[in-house]
C-alpha positions as CSV (number, residue, x, y, z in Angstrom):
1,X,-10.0,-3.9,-9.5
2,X,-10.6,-7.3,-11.2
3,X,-8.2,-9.4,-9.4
4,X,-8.6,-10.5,-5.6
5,X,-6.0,-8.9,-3.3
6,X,-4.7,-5.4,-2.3
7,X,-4.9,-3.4,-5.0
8,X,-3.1,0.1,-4.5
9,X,-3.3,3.2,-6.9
10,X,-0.7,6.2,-6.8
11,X,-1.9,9.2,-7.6
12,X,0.0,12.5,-7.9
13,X,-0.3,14.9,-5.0
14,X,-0.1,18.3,-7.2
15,X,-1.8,16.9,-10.5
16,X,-4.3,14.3,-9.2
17,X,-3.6,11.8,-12.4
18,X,-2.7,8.3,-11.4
19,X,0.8,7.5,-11.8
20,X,0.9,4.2,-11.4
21,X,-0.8,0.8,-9.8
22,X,-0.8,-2.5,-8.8
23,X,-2.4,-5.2,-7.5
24,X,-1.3,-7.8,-4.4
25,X,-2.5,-11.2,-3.7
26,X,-1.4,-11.2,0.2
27,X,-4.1,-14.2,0.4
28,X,-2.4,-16.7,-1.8
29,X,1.7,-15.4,-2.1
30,X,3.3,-14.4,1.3
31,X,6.1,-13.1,-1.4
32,X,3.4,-10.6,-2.1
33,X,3.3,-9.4,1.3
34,X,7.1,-7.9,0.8
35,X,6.2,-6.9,-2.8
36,X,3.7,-4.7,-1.8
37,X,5.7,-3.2,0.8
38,X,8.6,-2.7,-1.6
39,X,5.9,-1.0,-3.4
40,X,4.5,1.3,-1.4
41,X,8.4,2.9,0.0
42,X,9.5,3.0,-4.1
43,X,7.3,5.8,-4.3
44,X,8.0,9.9,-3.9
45,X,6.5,11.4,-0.7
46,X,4.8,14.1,-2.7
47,X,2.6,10.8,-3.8
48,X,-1.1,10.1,-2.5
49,X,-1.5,6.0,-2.2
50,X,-5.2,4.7,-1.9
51,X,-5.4,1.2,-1.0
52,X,-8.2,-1.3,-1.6
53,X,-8.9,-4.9,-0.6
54,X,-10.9,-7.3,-2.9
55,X,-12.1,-10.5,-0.7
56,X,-10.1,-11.4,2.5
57,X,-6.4,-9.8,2.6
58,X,-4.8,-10.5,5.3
59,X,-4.2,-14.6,5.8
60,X,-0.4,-14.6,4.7
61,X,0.7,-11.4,6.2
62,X,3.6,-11.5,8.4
63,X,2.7,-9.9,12.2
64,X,4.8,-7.1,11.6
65,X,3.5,-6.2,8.6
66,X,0.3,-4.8,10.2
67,X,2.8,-2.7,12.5
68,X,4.7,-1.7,9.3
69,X,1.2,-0.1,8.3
70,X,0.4,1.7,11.2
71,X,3.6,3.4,12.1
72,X,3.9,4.2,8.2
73,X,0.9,6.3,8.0
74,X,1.6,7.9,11.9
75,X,4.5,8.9,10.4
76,X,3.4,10.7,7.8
77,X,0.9,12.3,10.2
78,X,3.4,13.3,12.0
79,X,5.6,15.0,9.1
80,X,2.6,16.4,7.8
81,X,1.6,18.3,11.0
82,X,5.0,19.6,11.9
């Protein structure tokens, strides 16, 4: 990861090669903020996503983007264990 931001890598579930990434800038663009969510529901649920930050991500998020996150990933908790 080069570039500052939230860089994301999706990696498939059965074959374990990287599929695609990208890379947001939350801390400069708040249009990157609904990019990267765009992003992440685009992909296949059989899909891993690994997300990393690169200096400070979080200073143009909306508030409910940090909800968006957690009730994402309880979700799939949730699927996963039923």
């Amino acid at each position: 990861m080069e570039r500052r931001g939230i860089a994301v890598v999706v990696i498939n579930e059965e074959t374990g090669k990287i599929e695609t990434s990208a890379t947001f800038d939350t801390h400069i663009s708040k249009d990157a903020s609904t990019s990267l969510k765009d992003f992440i529901l685009s992909n296949k649920n059989d899909s891993i996503l690994v997300f990393m930050v690169r200096d400070e991500g979080s200073q143009q998020y909306p508030f409910f983007f940090f909800f968006f996150f957690f009730f994402f990933f309880i979700s799939l908790i949730f699927l996963n264990n039923k």
